[in-house]
C-alpha positions in Angstrom: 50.7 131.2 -9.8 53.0 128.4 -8.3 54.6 128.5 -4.8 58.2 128.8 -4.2 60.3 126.6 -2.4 61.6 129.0 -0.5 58.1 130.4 0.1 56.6 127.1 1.7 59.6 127.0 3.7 58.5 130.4 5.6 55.4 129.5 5.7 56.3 126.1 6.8 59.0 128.1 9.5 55.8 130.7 10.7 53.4 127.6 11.6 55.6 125.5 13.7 56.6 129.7 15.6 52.9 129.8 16.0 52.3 126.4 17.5 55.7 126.3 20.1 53.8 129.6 20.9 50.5 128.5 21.4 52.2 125.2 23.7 54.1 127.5 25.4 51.0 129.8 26.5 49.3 126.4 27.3 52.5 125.2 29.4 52.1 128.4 31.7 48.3 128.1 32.0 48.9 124.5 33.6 51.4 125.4 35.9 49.9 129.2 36.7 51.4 130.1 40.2 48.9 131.3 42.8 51.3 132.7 45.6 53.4 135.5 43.9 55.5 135.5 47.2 57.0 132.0 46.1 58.8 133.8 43.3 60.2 136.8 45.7 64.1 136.5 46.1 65.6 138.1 49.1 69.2 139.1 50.5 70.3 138.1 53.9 72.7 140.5 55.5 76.0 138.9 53.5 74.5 139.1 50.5 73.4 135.8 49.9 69.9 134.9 48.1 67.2 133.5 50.4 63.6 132.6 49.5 63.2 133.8 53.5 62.6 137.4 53.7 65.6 139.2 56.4 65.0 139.6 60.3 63.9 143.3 60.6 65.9 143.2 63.5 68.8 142.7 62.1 68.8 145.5 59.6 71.5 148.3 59.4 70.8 151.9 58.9 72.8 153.3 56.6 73.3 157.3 56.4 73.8 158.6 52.5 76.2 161.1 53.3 78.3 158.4 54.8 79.0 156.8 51.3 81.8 157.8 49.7 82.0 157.0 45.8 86.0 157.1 44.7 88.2 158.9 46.1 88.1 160.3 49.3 87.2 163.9 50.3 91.3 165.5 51.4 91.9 166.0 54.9 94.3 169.4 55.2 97.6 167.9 56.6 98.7 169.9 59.6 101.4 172.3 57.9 104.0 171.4 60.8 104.0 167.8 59.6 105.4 168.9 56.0 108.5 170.4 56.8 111.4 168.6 57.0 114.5 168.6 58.3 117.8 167.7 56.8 121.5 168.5 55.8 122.8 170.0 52.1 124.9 166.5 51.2 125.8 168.7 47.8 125.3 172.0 46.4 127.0 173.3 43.4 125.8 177.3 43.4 127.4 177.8 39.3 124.7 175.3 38.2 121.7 176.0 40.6 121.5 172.2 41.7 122.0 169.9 44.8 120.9 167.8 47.1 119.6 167.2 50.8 119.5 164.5 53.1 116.0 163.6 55.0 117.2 163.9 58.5 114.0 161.6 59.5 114.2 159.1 56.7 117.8 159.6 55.4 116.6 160.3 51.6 118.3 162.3 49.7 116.2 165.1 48.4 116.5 167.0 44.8 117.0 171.2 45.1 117.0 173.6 43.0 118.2 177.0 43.5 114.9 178.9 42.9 113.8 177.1 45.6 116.1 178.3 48.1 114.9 181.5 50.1 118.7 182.3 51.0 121.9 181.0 49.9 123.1 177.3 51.4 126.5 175.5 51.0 126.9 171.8 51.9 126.7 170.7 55.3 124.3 173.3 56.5 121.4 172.2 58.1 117.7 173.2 56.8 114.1 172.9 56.8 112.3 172.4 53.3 109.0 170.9 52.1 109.3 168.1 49.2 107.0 168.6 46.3 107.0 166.0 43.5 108.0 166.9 40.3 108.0 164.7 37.7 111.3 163.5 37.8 110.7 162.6 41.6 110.9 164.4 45.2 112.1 168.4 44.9 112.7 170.0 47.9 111.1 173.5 48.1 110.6 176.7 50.1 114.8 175.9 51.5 115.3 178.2 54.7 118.5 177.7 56.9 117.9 176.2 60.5 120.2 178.9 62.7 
């Protein structure tokens, strides 16, 4: 039976495979390293490659539960920083609406009326804490300052 072309060339193609291979294996016979610590790799302490291993002295312990992967673990604020201070600039008591400005930073502050422990006009002063909504800064739990 004859021989394809296409045949030889495989053929042809798995001979010269089989002798890069065998030049190869030759190639790392010759030049066979006999100190395995020449082809170590080390990092300094900035993180730089060295073929020197580090100075034990200068190592730095590092304690597990010291790393911190993403965000970080909430500290409770202290509850006297999140009240605020301010003055009603605007309250209309038909609609349930208005607005009160930051004593501190002078922002005017969105409130609602359900938020309002007793009733407020405009230019009484109160304390509030601002919650975000998602229309921006809402001023909750509204208590006149007497």
């Amino acid at each position: 039976m004859a021989e394809t072309w296409n045949k030889k060339e495989r053929e042809k193609k798995k001979r010269q495979n089989k002798k890069e291979k065998a030049e190869k294996k030759q190639e790392r016979r010759e030049n066979k390293i006999d100190n395995p610590e020449s082809m170590y790799a080390y990092l300094d302490e900035n993180g730089n490659l060295s073929s020197k291993p580090p100075d034990p002295r200068k190592k730095i312990v590092i304690n597990v539960e010291d790393i911190e992967l993403g965000v970080p673990k909430h500290q409770p604020d202290n509850p006297e920083d999140l009240i605020h201070k301010g003055i009603v600039t605007f309250f209309n008591g038909e609609k349930g609406y208005g607005f009160i400005k930051d004593l501190d930073t002078q922002e005017s502050v969105f409130v609602h009326v359900n938020s309002v422990e007793e009733p407020i006009k405009e230019n009484n002063k109160v304390s509030f804490e601002i919650e975000m909504g998602p229309k921006g800064a809402n001023a909750v739990n509204v208590k006149m300052i007497k």
